[in-house]
ChimeraX commands (.cxc) that place a marker at each C-alpha (Angstrom):
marker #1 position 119.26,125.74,111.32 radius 0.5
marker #1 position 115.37,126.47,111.73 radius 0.5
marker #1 position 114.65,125.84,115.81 radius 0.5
marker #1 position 113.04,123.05,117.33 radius 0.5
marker #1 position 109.25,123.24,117.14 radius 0.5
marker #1 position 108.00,123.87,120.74 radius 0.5
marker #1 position 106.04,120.81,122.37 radius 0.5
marker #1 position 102.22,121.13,122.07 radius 0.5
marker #1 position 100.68,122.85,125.42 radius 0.5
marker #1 position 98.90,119.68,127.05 radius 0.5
marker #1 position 95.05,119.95,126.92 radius 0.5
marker #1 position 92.46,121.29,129.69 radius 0.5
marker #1 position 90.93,119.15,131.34 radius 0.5
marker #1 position 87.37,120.34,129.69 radius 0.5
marker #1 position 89.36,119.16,126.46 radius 0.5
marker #1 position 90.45,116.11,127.68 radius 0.5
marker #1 position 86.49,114.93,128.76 radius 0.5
marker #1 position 85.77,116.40,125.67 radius 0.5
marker #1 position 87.92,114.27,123.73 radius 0.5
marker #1 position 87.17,111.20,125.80 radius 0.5
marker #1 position 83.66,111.69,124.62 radius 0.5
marker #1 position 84.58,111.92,121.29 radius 0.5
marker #1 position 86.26,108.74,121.17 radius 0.5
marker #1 position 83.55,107.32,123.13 radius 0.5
marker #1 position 80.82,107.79,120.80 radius 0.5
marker #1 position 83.22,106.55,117.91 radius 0.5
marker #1 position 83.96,103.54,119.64 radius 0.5
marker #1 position 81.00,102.68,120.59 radius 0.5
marker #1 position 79.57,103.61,116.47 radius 0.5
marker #1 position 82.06,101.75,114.96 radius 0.5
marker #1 position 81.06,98.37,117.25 radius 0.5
marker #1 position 77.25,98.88,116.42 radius 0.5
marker #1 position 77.52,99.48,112.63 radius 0.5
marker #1 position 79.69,96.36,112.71 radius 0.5
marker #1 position 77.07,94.29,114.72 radius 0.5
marker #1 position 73.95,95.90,114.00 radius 0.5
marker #1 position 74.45,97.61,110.21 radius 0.5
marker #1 position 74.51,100.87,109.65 radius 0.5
marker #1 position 70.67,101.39,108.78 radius 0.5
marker #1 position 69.30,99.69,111.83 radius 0.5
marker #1 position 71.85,101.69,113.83 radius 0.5
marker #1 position 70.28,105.31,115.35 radius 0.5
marker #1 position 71.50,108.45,116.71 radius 0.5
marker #1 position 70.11,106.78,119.69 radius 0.5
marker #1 position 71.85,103.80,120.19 radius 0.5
marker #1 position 75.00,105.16,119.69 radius 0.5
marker #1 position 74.32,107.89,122.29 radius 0.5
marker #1 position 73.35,105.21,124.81 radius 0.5
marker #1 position 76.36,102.71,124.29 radius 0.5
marker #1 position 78.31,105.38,124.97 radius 0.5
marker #1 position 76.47,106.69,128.32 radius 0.5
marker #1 position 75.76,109.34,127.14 radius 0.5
marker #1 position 72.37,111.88,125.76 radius 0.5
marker #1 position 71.16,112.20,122.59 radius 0.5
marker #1 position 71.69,115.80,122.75 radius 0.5
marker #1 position 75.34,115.75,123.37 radius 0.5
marker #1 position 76.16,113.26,120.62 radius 0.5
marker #1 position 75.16,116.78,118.40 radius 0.5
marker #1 position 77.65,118.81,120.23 radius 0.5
marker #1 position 80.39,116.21,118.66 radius 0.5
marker #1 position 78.80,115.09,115.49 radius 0.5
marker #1 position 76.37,116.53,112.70 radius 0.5
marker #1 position 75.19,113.39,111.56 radius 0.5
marker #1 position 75.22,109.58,111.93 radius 0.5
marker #1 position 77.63,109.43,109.21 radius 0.5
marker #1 position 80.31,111.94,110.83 radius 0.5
marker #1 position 80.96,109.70,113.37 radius 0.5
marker #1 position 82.58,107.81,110.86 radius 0.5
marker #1 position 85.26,110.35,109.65 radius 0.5
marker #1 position 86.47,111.48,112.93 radius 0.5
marker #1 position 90.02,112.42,112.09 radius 0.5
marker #1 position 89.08,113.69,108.45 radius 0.5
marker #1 position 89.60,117.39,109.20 radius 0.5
marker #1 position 92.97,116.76,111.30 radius 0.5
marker #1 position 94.36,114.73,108.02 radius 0.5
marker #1 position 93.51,118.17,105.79 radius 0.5
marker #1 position 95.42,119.67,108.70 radius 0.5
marker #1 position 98.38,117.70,108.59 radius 0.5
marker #1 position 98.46,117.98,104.76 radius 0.5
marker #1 position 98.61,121.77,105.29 radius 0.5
marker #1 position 101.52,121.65,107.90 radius 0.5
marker #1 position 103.19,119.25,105.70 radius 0.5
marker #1 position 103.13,122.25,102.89 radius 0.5
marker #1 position 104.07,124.97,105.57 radius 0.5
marker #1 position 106.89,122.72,106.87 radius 0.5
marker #1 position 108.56,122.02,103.86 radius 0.5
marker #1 position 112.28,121.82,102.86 radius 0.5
marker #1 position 113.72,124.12,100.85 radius 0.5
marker #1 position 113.92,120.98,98.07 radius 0.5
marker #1 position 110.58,119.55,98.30 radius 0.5
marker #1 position 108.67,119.09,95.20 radius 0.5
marker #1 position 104.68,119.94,95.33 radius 0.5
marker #1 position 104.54,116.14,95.05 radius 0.5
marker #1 position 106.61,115.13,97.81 radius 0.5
marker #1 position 105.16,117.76,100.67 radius 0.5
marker #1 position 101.47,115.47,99.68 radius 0.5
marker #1 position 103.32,112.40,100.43 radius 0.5
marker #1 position 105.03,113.31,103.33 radius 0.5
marker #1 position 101.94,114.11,104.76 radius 0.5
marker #1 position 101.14,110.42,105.15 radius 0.5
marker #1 position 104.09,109.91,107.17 radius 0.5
marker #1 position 103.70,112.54,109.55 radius 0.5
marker #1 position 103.40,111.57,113.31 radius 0.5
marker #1 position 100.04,112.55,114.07 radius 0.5
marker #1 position 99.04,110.06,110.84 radius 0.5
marker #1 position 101.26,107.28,111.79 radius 0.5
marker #1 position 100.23,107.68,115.61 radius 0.5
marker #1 position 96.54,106.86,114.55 radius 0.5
marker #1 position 95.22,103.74,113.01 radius 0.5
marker #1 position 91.77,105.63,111.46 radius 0.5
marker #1 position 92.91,105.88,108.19 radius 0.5
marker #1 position 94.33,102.03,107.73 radius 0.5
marker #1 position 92.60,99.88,111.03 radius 0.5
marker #1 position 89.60,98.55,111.41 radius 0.5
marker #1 position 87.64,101.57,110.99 radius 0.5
marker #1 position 88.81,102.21,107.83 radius 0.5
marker #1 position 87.95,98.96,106.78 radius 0.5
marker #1 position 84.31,99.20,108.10 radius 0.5
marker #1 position 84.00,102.97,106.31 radius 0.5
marker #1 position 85.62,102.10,103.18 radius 0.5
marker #1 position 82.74,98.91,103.09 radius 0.5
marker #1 position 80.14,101.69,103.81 radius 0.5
marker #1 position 80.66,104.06,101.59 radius 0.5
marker #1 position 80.93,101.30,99.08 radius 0.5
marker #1 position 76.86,100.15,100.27 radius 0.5
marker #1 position 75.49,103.14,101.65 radius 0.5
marker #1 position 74.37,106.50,99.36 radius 0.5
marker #1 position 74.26,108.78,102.53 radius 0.5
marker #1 position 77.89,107.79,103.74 radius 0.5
marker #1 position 79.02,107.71,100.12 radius 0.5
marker #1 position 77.74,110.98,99.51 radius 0.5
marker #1 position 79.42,112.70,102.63 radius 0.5
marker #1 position 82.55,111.26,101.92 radius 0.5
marker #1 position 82.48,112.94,98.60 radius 0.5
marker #1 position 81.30,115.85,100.34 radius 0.5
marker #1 position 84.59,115.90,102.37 radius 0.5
marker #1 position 86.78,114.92,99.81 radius 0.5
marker #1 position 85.98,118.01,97.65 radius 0.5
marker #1 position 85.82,120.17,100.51 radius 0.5
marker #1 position 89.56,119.23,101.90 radius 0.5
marker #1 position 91.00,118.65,98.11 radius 0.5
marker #1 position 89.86,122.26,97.92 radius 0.5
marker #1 position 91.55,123.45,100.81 radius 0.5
marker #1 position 94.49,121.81,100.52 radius 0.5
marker #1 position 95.43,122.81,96.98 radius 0.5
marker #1 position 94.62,126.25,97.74 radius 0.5
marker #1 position 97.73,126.23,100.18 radius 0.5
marker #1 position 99.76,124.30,97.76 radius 0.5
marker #1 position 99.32,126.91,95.06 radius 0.5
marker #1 position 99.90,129.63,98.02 radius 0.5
marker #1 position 103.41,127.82,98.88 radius 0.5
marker #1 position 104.25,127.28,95.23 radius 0.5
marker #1 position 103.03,130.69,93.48 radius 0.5
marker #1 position 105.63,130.85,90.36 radius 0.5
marker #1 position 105.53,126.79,89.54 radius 0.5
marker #1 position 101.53,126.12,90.03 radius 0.5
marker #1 position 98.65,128.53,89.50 radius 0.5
marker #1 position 95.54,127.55,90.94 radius 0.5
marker #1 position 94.16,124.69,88.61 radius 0.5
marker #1 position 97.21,122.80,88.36 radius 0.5
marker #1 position 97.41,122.96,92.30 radius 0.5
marker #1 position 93.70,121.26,92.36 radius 0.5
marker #1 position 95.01,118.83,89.83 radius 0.5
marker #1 position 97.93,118.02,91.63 radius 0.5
marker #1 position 95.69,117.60,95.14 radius 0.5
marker #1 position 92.97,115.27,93.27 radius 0.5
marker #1 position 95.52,112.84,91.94 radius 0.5
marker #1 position 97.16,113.10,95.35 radius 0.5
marker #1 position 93.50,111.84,97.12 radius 0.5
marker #1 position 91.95,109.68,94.23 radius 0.5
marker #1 position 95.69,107.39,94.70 radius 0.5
marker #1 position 95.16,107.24,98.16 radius 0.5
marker #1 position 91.56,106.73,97.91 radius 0.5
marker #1 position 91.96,104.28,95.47 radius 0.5
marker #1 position 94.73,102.24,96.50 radius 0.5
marker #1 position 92.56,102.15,99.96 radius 0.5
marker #1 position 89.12,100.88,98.41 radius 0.5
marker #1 position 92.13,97.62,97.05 radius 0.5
marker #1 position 93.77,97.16,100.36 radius 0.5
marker #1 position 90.73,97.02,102.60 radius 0.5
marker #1 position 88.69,95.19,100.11 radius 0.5
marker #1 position 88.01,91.72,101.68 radius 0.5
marker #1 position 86.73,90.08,104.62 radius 0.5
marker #1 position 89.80,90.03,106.77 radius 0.5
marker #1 position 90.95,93.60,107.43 radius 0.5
marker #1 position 95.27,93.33,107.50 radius 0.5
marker #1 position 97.88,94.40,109.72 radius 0.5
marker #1 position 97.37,98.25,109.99 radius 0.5
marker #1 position 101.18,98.77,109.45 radius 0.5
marker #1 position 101.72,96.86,106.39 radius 0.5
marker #1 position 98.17,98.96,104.99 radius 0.5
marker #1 position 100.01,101.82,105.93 radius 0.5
marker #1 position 103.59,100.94,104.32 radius 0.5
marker #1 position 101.96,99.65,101.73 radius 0.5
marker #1 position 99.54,102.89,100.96 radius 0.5
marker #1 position 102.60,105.57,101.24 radius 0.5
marker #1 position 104.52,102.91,98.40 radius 0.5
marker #1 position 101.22,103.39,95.89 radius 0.5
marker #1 position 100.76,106.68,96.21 radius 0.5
marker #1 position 104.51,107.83,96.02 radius 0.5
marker #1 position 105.02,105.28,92.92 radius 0.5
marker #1 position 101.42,106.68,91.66 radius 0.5
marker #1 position 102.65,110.06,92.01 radius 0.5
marker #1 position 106.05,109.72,91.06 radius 0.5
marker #1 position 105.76,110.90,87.36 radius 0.5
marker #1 position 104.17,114.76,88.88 radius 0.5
marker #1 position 107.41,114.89,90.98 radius 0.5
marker #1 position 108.71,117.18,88.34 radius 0.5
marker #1 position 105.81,119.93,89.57 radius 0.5
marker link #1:1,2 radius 0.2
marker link #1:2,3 radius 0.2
marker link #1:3,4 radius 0.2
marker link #1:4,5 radius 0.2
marker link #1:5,6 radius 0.2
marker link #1:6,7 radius 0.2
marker link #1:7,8 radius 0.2
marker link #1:8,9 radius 0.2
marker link #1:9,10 radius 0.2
marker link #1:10,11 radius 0.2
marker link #1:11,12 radius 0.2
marker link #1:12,13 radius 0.2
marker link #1:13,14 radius 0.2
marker link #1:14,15 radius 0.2
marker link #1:15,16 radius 0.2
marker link #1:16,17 radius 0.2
marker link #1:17,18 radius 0.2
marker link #1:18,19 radius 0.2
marker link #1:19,20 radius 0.2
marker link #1:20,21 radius 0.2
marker link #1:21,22 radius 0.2
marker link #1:22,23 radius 0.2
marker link #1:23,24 radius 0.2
marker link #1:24,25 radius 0.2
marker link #1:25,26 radius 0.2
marker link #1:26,27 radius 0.2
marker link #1:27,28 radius 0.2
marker link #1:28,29 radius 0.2
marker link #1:29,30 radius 0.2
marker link #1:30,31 radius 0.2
marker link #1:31,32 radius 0.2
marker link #1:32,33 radius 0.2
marker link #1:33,34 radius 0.2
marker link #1:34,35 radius 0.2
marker link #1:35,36 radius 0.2
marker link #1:36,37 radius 0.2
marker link #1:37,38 radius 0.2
marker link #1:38,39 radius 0.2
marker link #1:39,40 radius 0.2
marker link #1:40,41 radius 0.2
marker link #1:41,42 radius 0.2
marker link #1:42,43 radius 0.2
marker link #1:43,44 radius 0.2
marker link #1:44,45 radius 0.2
marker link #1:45,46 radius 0.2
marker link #1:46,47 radius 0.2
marker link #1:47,48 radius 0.2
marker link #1:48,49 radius 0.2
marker link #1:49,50 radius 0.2
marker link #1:50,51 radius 0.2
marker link #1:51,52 radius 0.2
marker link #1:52,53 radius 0.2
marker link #1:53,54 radius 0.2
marker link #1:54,55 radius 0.2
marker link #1:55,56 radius 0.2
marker link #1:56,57 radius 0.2
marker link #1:57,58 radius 0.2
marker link #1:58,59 radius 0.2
marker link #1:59,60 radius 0.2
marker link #1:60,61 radius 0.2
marker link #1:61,62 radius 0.2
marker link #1:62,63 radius 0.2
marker link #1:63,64 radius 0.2
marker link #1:64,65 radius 0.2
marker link #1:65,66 radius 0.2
marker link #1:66,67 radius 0.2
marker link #1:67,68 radius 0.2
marker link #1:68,69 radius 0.2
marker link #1:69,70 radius 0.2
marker link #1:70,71 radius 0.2
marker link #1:71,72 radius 0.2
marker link #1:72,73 radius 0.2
marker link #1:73,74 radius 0.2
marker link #1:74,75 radius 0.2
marker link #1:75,76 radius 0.2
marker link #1:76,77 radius 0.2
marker link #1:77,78 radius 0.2
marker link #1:78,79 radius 0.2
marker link #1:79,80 radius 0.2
marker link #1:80,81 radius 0.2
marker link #1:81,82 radius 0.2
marker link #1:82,83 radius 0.2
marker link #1:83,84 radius 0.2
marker link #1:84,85 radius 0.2
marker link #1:85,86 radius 0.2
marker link #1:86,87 radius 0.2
marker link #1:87,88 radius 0.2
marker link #1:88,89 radius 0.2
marker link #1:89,90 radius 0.2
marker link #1:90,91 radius 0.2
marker link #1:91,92 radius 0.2
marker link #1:92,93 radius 0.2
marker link #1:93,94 radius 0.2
marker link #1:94,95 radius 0.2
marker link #1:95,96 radius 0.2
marker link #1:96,97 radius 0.2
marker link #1:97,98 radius 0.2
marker link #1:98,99 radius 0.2
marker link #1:99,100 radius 0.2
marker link #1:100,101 radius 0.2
marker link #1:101,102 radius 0.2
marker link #1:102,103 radius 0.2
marker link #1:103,104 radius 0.2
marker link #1:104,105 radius 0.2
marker link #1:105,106 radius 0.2
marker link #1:106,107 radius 0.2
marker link #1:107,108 radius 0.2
marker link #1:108,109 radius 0.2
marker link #1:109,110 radius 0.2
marker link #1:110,111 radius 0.2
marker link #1:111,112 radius 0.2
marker link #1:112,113 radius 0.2
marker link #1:113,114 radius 0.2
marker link #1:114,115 radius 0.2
marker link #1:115,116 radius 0.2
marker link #1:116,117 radius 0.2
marker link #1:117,118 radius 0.2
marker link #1:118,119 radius 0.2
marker link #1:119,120 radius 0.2
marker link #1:120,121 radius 0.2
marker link #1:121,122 radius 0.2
marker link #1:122,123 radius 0.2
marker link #1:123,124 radius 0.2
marker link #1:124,125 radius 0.2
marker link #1:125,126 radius 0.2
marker link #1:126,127 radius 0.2
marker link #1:127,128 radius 0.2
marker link #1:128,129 radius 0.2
marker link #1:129,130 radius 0.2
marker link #1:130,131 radius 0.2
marker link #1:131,132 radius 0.2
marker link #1:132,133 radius 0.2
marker link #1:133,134 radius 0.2
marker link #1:134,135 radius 0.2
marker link #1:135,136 radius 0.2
marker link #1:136,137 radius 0.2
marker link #1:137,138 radius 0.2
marker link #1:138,139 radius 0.2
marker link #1:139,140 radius 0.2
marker link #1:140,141 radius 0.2
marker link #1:141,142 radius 0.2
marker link #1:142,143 radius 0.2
marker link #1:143,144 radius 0.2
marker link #1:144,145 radius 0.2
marker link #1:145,146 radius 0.2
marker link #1:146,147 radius 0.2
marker link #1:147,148 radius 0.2
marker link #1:148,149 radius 0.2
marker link #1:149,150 radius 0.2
marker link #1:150,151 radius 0.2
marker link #1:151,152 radius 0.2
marker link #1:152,153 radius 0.2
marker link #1:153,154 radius 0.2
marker link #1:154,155 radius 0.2
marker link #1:155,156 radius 0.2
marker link #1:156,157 radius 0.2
marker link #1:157,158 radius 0.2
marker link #1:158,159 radius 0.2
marker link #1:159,160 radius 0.2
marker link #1:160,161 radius 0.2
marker link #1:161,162 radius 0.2
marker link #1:162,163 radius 0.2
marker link #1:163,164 radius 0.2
marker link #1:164,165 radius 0.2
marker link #1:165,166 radius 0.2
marker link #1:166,167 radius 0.2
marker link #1:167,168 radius 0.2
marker link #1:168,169 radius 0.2
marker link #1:169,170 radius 0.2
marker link #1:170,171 radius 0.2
marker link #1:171,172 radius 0.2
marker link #1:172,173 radius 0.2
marker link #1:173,174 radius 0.2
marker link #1:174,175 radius 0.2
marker link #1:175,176 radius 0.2
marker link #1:176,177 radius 0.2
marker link #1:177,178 radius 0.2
marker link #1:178,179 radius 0.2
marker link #1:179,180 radius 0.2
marker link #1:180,181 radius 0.2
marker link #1:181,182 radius 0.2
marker link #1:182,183 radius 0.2
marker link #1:183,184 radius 0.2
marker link #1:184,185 radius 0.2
marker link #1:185,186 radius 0.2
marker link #1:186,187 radius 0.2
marker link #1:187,188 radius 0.2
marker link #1:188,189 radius 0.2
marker link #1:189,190 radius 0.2
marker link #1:190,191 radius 0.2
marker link #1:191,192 radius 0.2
marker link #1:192,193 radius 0.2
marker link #1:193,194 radius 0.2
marker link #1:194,195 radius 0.2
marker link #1:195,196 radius 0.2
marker link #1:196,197 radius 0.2
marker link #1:197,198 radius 0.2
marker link #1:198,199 radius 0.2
marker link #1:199,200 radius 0.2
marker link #1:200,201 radius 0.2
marker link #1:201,202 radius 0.2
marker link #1:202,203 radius 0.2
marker link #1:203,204 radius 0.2
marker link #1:204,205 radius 0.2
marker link #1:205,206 radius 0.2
marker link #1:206,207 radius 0.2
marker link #1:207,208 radius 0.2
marker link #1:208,209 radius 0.2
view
């Protein structure tokens, strides 16, 4: 019986202001591109609802449009876990769709609240935030299916890993762009349920690799 997996240390406190200010500037992004628009909304005015400079606003972010995929590169980390930590029965297939049920996914509403609403209606509209999030997409598909094909050496070689990934992102990009599609974003639990069902009954037919 493998052993517990030891609690995370508990940040620093230079972490913790750190993180604060993360979630500060995301905050205080996500209320202006929903009031204001995302055009008429600058570096600027983001940096100043949050009380705080310009200049440290490029210590968290790259761009304008970063702000909006804040947890992006801790989802491609979870994914990878979720492929380190599998059971000794897990199907390529399943260790993807596990991922979406992993605590630090459920514990966070980014990918299914509000936010994800408001992103999913922006990269719809908008060619720059359309264009990063394909950007990102490739990027994590990429890494991700090179540490499937790593975990799964004899059953996947390298381009059926990347297959397996991109129908693994496209159903959960897809079946997002459906559930978030209106003017009333719903319950961020029953987007959630409802986006593991899709993508495990979208998926279900690669369970075999």
């Amino acid at each position: 019986m493998p052993s517990p997996t030891p609690p995370e240390p508990r940040p620093g406190l230079r972490e913790r202001k750190r993180a604060r200010t993360r979630r500060a500037l995301v905050e205080a992004a996500t209320e202006l591109f929903t009031r204001n628009g995302y055009d008429a909304t600058t570096v600027a005015d983001i940096a100043a609802a949050a009380d705080i400079g310009t200049r440290t606003f490029f210590s968290h972010f790259a761009s304008k449009e970063e702000v909006l995929f804040p947890e992006a590169d801790e989802r491609v980390s979870v994914a990878i876990r979720s492929i380190d930590e599998r059971a000794p029965d897990d199907r390529p297939a399943d260790v993807l769709v596990k991922a979406l049920a992993h605590p630090a996914i459920v514990a966070s509403d980014d990918l299914v609240g509000p936010r994800a609403a408001l992103r999913m209606q922006l990269i719809r509209t908008v060619p720059a935030v359309r264009g990063r999030a394909l950007q990102m997409q490739q990027d994590a598909q990429r890494e991700i299916a090179r540490h499937l094909h790593a975990a799964y050496p004899d059953e996947l070689d390298a381009v059926d890993a990347a297959a397996l990934v991109g129908a693994f992102t496209g159903a959960v990009g897809g079946a997002l762009d459906a559930l978030l599609d209106g003017e009333d974003t719903p319950d961020p639990a029953q987007v959630r349920e409802r986006l593991s069902r899709a993508v495990g009954a979208a998926l279900a037919v690669l369970r075999d690799r």
